[in-house]
C-alpha positions as CSV (number, residue, x, y, z in Angstrom):
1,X,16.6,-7.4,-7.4
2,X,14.5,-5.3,-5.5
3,X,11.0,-4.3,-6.1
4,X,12.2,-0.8,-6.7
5,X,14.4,-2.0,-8.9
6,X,12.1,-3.4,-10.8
7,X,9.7,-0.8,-10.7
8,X,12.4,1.5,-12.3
9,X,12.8,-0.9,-15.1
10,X,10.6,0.8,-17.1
11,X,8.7,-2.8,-18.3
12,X,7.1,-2.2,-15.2
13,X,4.6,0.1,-16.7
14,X,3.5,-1.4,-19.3
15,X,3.2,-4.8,-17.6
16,X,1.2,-3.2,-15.3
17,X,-0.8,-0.9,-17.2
18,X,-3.9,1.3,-16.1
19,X,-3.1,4.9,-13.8
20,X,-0.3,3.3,-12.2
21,X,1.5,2.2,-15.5
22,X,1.3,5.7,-16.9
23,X,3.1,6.9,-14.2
24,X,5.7,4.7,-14.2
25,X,5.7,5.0,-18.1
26,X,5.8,8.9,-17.6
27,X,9.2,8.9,-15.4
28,X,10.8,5.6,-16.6
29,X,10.0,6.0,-20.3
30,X,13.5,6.5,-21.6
31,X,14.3,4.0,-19.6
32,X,11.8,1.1,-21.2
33,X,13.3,2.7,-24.4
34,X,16.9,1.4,-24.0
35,X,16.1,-1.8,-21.9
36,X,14.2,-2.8,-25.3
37,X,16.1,-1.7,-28.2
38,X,13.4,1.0,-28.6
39,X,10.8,-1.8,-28.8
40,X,8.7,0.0,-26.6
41,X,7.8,4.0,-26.3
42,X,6.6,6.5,-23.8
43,X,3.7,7.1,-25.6
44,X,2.8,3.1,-26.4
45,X,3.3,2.7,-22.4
46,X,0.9,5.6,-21.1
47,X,-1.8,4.2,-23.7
48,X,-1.9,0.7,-22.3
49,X,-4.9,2.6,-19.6
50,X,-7.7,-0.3,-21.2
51,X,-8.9,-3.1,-18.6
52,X,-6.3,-2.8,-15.6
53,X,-4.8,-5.8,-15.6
54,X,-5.2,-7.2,-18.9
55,X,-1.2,-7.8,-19.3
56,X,-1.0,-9.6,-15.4
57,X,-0.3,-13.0,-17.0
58,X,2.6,-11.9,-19.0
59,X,4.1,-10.0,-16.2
60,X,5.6,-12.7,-14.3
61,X,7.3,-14.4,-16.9
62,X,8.7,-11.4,-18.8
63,X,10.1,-8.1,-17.6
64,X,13.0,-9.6,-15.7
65,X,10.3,-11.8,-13.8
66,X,8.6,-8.4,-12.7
67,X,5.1,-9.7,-10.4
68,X,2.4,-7.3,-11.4
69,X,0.7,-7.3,-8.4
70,X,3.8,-6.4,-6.0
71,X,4.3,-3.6,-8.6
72,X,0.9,-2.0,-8.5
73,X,1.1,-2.5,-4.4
74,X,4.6,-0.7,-4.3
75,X,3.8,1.8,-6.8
76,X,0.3,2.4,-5.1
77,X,1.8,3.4,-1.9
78,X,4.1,5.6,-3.7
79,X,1.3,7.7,-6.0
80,X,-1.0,7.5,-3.0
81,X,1.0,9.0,-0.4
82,X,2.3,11.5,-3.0
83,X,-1.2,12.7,-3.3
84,X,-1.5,12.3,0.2
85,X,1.1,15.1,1.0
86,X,-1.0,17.6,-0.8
87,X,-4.1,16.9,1.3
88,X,-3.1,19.0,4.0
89,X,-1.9,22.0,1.5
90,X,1.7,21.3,2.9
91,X,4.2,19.5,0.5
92,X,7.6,18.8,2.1
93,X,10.4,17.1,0.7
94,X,10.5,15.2,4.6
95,X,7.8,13.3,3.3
96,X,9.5,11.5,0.4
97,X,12.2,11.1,3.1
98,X,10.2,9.3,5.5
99,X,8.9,7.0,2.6
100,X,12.5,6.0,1.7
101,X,13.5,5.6,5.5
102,X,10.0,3.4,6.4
103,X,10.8,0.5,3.4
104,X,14.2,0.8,3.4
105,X,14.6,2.8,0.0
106,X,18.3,3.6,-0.4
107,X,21.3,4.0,-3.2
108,X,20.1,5.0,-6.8
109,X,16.9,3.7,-5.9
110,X,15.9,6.7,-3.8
111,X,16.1,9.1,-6.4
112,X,14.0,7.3,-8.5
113,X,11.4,6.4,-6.3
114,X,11.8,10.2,-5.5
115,X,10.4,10.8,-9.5
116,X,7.8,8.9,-9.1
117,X,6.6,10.3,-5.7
118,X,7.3,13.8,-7.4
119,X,5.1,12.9,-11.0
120,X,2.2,11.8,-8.8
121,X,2.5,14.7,-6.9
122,X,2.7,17.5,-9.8
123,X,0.1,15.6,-11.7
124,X,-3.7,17.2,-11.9
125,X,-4.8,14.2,-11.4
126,X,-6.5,13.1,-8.3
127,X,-6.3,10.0,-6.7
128,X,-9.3,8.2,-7.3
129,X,-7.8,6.6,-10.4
130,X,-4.7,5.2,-8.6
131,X,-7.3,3.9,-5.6
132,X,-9.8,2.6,-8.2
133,X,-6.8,0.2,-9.7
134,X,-5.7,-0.8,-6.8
135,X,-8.7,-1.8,-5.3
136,X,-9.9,-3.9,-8.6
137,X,-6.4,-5.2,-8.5
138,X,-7.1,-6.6,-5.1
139,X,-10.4,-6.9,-5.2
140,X,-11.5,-9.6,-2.0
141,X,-7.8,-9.4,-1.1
142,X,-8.8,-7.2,2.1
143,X,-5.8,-7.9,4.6
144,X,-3.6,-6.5,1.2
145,X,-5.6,-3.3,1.0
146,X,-5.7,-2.9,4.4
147,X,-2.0,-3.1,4.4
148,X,-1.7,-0.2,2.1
149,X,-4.0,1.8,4.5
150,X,-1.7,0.9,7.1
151,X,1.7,2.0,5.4
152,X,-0.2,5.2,4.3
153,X,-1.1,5.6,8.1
154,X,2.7,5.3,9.0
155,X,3.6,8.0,6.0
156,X,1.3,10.6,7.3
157,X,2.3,10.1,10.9
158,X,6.2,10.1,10.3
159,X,6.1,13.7,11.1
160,X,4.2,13.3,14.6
161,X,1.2,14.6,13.4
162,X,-2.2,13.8,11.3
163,X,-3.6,16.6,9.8
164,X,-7.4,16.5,10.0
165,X,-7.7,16.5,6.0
166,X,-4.9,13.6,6.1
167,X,-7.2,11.8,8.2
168,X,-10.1,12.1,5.9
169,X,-8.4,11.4,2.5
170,X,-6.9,8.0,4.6
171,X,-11.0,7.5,4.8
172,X,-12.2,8.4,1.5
173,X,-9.3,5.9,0.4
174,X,-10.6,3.1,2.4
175,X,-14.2,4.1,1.5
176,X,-12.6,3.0,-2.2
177,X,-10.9,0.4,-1.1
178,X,-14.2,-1.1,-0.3
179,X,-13.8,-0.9,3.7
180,X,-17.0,0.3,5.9
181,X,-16.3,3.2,8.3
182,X,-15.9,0.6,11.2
183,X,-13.0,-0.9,10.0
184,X,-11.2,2.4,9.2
185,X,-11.7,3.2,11.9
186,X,-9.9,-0.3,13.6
187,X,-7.1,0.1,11.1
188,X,-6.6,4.3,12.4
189,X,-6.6,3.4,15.9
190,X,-4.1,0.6,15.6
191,X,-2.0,3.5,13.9
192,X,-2.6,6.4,16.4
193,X,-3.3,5.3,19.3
194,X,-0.7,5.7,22.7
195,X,1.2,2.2,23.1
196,X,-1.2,0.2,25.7
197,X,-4.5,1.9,24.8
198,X,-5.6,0.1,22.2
199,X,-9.0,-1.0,22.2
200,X,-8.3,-4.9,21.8
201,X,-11.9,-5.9,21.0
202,X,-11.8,-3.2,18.1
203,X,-8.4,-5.1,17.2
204,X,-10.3,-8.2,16.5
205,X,-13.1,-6.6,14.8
206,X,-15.7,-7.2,17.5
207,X,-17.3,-5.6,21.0
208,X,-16.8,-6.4,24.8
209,X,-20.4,-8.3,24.3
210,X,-18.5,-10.9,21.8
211,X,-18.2,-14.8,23.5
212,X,-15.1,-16.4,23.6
213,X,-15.5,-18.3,20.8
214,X,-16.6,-15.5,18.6
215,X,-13.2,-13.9,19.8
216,X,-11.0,-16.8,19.4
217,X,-12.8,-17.4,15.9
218,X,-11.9,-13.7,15.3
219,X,-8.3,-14.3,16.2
220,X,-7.4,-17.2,13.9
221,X,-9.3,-16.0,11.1
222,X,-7.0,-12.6,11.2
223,X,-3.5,-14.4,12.2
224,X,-4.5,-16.1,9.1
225,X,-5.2,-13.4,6.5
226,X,-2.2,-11.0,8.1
227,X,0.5,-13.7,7.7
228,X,3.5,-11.6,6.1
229,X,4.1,-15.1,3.8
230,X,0.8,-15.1,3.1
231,X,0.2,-11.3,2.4
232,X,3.6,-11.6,0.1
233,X,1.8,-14.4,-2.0
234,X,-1.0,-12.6,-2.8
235,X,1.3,-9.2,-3.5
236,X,3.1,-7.3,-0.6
237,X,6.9,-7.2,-1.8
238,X,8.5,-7.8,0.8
239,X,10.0,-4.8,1.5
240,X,7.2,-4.0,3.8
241,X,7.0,-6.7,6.0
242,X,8.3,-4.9,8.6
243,X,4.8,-3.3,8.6
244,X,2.7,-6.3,8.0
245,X,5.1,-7.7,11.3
246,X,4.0,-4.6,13.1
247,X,0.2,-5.4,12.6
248,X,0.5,-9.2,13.3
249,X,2.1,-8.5,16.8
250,X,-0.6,-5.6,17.3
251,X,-3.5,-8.6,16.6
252,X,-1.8,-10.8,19.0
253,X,-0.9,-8.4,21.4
254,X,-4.9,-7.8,21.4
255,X,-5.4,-11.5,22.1
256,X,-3.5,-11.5,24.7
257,X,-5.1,-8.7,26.6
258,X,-7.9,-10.1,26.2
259,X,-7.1,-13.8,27.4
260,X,-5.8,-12.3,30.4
261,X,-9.0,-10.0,31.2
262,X,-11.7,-13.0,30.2
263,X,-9.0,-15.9,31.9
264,X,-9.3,-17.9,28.6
C-alpha cells in the first residue's frame, strides 16, 4: 500500500496524534469509524493532541503496519503547503494539482489527499503547530527536515513563480525547523537558481576560502546524510525520492564543479 493509502486509513490519526492527527482525524474520521467496528471516534481521534508522539511505538505494528514518522512527513508536506497557498493571498485549485503531479498522487487517492490539502487550508489555524510537530518529530534528523523544505520549494515553484511572501513563510518554516538563515538560504538556491549557476561551495555548506579537505569532508558527510535509503529509514516514504534523487545529484554535481576548478 501506499503511504497515501495509509494516511486515508483513518488509524493514521490517531497513531500519529498531535496537529497533524487532528487533521487527518478531521477528514478521515468516518473512515477510522468503520475500519474499527466504531472502536474509535472523530472526537476520541482529534483529542489524542497530548505529547506528539506518545503512540509512535504502537504505530508500526498496528494500523495495517502504518510507520508514524512517514505519516507525519507525508501529511506535513500536505498541511504545510496547504497553508502555504494562502501566503501569497492567492488559493488555486493548480496547487493541489501540482502536489498530486510532483509525488505521483493518482486514482481515489487524489481526492483524498485533495481533503486534506483543503481542511488545512480552510482551517484558522496557522501553521506553526503543524511545523512545531514536525520538527520535534525529527528533531536532529536535519537532511529529513530539510527534505520537507525542499518539496515545499518545488510546490511553490510549480507555477513558475515565488511570490515574495512564499519565500518568507519557506523561511519562517525553516526558522522552526531549527535551520539558521545560511542554510535556507543553500536549500532556496538549490531550488531557484538557473541550471549551471549554482553556487557549488554554498552546495556543500562552505566558502571559496574552504581547503580541500574541508570540502571533501563536506561532501561525504552530505552524500551520507542525503542518501534516499537512508532518508527513507529515518521517514521519507518513498514516494518522494524522486526529490531526495534530485538533491543528491545537485550535491554531487557541486563536487564535481568544484574538482574540476581546484584539479582535485
Amino acid at each position: 500500500m501506499s503511504i497515501w493509502g495509509k494516511i486515508i486509513g483513518g488509524a493514521a490519526g490517531f497513531a500519529l496524534g498531535g496537529p497533524l492527527g487532528a487533521i487527518l482525524g478531521a477528514t478521515a474520521g468516518h473512515m477510522v469509524d468503520k475500519a474499527n467496528d466504531g472502536g474509535f471516534n472523530q472526537e476520541r481521534i482529534s483529542s489524542q493532541g497530548g505529547p506528539w508522539g506518545q503512540s509512535w511505538g504502537q504505530g508500526a505494528g498496528q494500523f495495517g503496519g502504518a510507520d508514524p514518522r512517514q505519516i507525519a512527513f507525508a501529511t506535513g508536506v500536505i498541511v504545510l503547503a496547504a497553508k502555504m497557498a494562502k501566503a501569497d493571498g492567492n488559493v488555486t485549485r493548480e496547487e493541489i494539482n501540482a502536489f498530486k503531479r510532483l509525488f505521483h498522487v493518482t486514482g481515489p487517492d487524489a481526492a483524498q489527499v485533495g481533503q486534506i490539502f483543503d481542511a488545512a487550508r480552510r482551517s484558522p489555524d496557522g501553521y506553526e503547530p503543524y511545523a512545531r510537530q514536525i520538527a520535534q518529530m525529527f528533531a536532529g534528523e536535519r537532511a529529513v527536515l530539510e527534505s520537507i523544505l525542499e518539496a515545499l520549494h518545488q510546490i511553490a515553484l510549480s507555477d513558475g513563480n515565488l511570490h515574495p511572501a512564499e519565500k518568507e513563510y519557506l523561511r519562517k518554516v525553516a526558522n522552526i525547523f531549527g535551520f539558521a538563515d545560511v542554510d535556507f538560504d543553500r536549500v532556496h538556491q538549490g531550488n531557484t537558481a538557473p541550471s549551471g549557476q549554482l553556487d557549488p561551495y554554498k552546495q556543500l555548506g562552505l566558502t571559496r576560502s574552504a581547503s580541500n579537505e574541508e570540502l571533501k569532508a563536506a561532501h561525504r558527510k552530505l552524500s551520507r546524510e542525503n542518501h534516499p535509503d537512508l532518508l527513507m529509514a529515518k521517514g521519507m516514504p518513498e514516494e518522494f525520492v524522486e526529490q531526495a534523487n534530485e538533491k543528491m545529484a545537485r550535491i554531487n554535481a557541486a563536487w564535481d564543479q568544484i574538482c574540476k576548478e581546484r584539479n582535485i
